[in-house]
C-alpha positions as a Markdown table, in Angstrom:
| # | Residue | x | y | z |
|---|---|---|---|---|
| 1 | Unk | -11.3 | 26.5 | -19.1 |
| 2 | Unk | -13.4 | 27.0 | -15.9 |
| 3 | Unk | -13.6 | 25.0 | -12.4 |
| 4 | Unk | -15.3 | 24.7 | -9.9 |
| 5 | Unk | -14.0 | 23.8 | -6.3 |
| 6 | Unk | -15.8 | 22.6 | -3.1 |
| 7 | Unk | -14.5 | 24.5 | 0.1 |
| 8 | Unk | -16.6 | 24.1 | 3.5 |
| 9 | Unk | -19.0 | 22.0 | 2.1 |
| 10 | Unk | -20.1 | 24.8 | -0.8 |
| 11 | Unk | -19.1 | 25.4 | -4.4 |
| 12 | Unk | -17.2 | 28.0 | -5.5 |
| 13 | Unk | -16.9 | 29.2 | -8.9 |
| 14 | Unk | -16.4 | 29.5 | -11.8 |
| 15 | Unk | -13.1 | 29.9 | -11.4 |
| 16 | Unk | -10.4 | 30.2 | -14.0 |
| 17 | Unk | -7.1 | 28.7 | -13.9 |
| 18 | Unk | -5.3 | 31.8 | -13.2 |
| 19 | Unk | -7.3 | 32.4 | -10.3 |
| 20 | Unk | -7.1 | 29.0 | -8.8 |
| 21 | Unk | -3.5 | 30.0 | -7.4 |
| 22 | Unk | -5.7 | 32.5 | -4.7 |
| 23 | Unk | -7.6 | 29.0 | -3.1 |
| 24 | Unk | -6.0 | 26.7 | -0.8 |
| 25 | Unk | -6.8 | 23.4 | -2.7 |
| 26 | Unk | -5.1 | 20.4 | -1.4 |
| 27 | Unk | -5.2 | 16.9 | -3.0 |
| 28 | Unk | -8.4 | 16.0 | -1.5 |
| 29 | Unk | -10.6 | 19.0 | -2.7 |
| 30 | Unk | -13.6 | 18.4 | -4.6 |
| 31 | Unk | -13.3 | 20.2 | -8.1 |
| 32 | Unk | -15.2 | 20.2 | -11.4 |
| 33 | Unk | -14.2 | 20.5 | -14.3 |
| 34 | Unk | -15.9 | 22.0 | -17.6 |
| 35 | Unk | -16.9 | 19.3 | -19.5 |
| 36 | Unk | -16.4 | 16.6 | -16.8 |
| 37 | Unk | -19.2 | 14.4 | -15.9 |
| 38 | Unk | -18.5 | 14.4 | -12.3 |
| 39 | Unk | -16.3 | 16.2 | -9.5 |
| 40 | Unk | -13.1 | 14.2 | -9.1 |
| 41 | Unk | -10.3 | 14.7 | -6.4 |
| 42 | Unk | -7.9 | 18.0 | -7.7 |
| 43 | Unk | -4.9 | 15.4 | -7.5 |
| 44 | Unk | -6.5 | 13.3 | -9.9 |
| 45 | Unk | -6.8 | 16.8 | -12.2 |
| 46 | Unk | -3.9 | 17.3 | -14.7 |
| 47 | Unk | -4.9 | 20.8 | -15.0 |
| 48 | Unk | -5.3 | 21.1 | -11.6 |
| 49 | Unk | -2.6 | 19.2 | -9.6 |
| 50 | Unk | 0.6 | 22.0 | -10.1 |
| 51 | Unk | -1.5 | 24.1 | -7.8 |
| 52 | Unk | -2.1 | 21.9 | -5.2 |
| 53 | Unk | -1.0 | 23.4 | -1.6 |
| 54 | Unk | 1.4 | 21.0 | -0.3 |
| 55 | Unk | 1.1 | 21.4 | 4.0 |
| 56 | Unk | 3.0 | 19.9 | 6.7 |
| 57 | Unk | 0.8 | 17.2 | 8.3 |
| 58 | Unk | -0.3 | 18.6 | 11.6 |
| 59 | Unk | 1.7 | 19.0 | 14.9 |
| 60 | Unk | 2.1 | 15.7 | 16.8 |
| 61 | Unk | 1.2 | 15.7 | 20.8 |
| 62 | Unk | 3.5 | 16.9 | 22.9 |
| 63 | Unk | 3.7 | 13.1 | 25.0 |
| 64 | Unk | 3.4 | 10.9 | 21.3 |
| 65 | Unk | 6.8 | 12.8 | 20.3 |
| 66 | Unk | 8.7 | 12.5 | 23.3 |
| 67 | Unk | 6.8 | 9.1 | 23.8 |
| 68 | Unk | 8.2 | 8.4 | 20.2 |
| 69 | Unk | 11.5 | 9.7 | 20.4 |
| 70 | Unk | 12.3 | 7.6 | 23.6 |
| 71 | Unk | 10.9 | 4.5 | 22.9 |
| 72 | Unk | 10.9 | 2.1 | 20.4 |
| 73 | Unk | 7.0 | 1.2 | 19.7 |
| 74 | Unk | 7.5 | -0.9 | 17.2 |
| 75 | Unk | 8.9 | -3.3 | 19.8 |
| 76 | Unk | 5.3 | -5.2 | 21.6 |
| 77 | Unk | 5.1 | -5.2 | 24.9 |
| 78 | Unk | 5.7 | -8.6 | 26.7 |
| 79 | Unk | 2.6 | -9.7 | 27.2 |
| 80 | Unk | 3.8 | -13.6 | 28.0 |
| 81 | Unk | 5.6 | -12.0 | 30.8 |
| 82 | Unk | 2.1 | -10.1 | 32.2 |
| 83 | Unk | 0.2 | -13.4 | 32.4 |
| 84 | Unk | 3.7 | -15.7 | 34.0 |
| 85 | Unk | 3.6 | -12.7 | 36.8 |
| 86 | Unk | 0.1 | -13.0 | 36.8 |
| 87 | Unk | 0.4 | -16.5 | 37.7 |
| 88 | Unk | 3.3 | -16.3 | 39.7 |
| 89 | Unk | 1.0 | -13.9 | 42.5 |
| 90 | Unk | -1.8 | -16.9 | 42.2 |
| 91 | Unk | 0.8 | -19.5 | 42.9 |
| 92 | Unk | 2.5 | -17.3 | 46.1 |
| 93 | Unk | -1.4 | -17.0 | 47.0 |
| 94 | Unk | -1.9 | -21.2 | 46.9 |
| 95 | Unk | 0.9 | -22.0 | 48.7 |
| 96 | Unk | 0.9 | -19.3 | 51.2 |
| 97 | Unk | -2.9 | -20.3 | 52.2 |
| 98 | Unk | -1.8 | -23.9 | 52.2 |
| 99 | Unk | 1.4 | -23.7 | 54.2 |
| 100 | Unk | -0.1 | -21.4 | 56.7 |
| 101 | Unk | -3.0 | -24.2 | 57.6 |
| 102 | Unk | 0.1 | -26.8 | 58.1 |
| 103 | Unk | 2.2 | -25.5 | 60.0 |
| 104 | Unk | 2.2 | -25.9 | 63.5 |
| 105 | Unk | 0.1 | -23.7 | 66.0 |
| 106 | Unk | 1.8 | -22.0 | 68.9 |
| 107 | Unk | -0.1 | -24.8 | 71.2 |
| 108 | Unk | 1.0 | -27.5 | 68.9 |
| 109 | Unk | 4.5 | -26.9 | 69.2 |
| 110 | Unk | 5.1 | -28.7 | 72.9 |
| 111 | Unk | 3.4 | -32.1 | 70.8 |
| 112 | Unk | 5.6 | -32.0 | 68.2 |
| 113 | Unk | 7.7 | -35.4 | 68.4 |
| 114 | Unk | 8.1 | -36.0 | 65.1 |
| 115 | Unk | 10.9 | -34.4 | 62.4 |
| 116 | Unk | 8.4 | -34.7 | 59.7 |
| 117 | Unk | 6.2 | -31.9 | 61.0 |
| 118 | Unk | 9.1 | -29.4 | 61.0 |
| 119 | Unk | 10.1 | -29.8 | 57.4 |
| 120 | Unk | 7.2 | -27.7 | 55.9 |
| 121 | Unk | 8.6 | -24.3 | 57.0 |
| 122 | Unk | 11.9 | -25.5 | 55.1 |
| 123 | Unk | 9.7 | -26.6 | 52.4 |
| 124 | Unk | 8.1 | -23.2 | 51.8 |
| 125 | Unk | 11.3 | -21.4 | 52.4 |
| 126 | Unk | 12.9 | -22.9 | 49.7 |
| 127 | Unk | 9.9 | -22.6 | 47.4 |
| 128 | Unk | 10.2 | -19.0 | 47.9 |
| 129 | Unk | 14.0 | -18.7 | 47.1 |
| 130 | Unk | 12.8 | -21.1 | 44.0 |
| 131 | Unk | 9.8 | -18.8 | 42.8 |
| 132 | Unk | 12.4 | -15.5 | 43.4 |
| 133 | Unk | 15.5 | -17.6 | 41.1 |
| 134 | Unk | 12.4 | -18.1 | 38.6 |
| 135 | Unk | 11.1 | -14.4 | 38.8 |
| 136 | Unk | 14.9 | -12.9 | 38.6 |
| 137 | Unk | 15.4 | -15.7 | 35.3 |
| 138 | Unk | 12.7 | -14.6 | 33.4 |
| 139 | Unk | 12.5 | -10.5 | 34.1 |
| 140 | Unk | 16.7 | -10.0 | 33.2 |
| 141 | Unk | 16.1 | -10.9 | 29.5 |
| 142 | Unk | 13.4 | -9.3 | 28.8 |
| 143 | Unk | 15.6 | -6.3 | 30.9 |
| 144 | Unk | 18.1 | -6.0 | 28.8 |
| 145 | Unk | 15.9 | -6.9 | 25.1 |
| 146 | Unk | 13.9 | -3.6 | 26.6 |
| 147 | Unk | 17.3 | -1.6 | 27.7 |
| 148 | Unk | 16.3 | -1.2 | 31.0 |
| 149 | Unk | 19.1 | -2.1 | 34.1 |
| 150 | Unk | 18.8 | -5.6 | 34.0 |
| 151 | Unk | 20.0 | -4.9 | 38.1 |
| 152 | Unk | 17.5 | -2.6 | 39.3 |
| 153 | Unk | 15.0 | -5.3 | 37.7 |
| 154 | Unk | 16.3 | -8.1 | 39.4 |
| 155 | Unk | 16.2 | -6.6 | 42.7 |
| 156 | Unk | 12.6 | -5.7 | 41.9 |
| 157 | Unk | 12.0 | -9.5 | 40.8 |
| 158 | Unk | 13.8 | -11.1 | 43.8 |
| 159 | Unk | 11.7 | -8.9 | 46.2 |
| 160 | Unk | 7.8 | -8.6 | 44.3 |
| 161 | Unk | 8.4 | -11.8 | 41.9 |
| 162 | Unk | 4.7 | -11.3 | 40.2 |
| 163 | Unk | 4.5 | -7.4 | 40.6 |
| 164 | Unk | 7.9 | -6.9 | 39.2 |
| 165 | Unk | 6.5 | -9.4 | 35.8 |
| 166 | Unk | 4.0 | -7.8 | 34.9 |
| 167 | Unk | 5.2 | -4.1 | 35.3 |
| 168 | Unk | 7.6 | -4.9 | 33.0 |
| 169 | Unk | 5.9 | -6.4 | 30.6 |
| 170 | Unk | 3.7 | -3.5 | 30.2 |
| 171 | Unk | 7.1 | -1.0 | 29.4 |
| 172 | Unk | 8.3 | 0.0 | 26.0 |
| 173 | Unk | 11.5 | -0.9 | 24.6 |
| 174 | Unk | 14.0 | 2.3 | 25.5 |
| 175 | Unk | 15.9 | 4.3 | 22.6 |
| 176 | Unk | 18.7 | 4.7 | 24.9 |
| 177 | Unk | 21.2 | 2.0 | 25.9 |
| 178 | Unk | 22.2 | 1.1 | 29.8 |
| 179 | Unk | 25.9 | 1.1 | 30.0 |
| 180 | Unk | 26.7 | -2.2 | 32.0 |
């Protein structure tokens, strides 16, 4: 029995099938068969298929395997968390741009009688603690579900509430474990 095989585009033959050990035919080569209507796939040849070159797939990237072997991609990223940080910078933004047109100017202070107009510096101060205890809340679970030091992250969230959100919903879940 003959064959023919397709390598770079051009067939090659006839070949017989004691000289089809000197090609390098994988699974996906085009051969023909005497007597077959049609080329067909050598893995789908029974006369073919025990000489099929089996190969390692090719080298991964240098990054993708140590990307791989670090992190656990598998794991999606947090986007919920991207889009509350997000929204947390807008809020700061809002309020800062409002409380800075009420409180009093430096020339308004001597016509300050009233108790009432000194409460909105309190106000905003404990909005901020507030918006930090709601940054720090939502950044230590997703922390410690992504193994990263649930501390350093709330120190991050306590200072940059929104910046610290969404960086770390854009990180991959870690391999490695933090000892706590």
């Amino acid at each position: 029995m003959t064959f023919y095989i397709e390598q770079n585009g051009k067939p090659i033959g006839p070949i017989s099938i004691e000289d089809v050990q000197k090609y390098n035919i994988k699974k996906d080569t085009l051969i023909w068969e005497e007597g077959s209507p049609n080329w067909i796939k050598a893995e789908d040849s029974h006369f073919i298929k025990p000489f099929i070159s089996i190969a390692p797939p090719p080298l991964p990237n240098i990054k993708d395997l140590e990307r791989s072997q670090r992190y656990d991609l598998s794991v999606p990223k947090e986007k919920d968390l991207i889009l509350t940080g997000f929204l947390l910078i807008i809020i700061w933004l809002i309020v800062s741009i409002v409380g800075y047109y009420n409180l009093p100017l430096q020339q308004d202070f001597q016509s300050i009688n009233s108790e009432v107009d000194n409460i909105t510096p309190i106000v905003i101060t404990m909005f901020a603690i507030a918006f930090r205890l709601f940054a720090i809340s939502k950044a230590l679970p997703v922390a410690k579900k992504l193994n990263r030091d649930p501390i350093s992250w709330a120190i991050f969230a306590f200072f940059l509430p929104g910046i610290s959100l969404i960086v770390l919903g854009t990180k991959y879940k870690l391999y490695d474990y933090f000892e706590n």
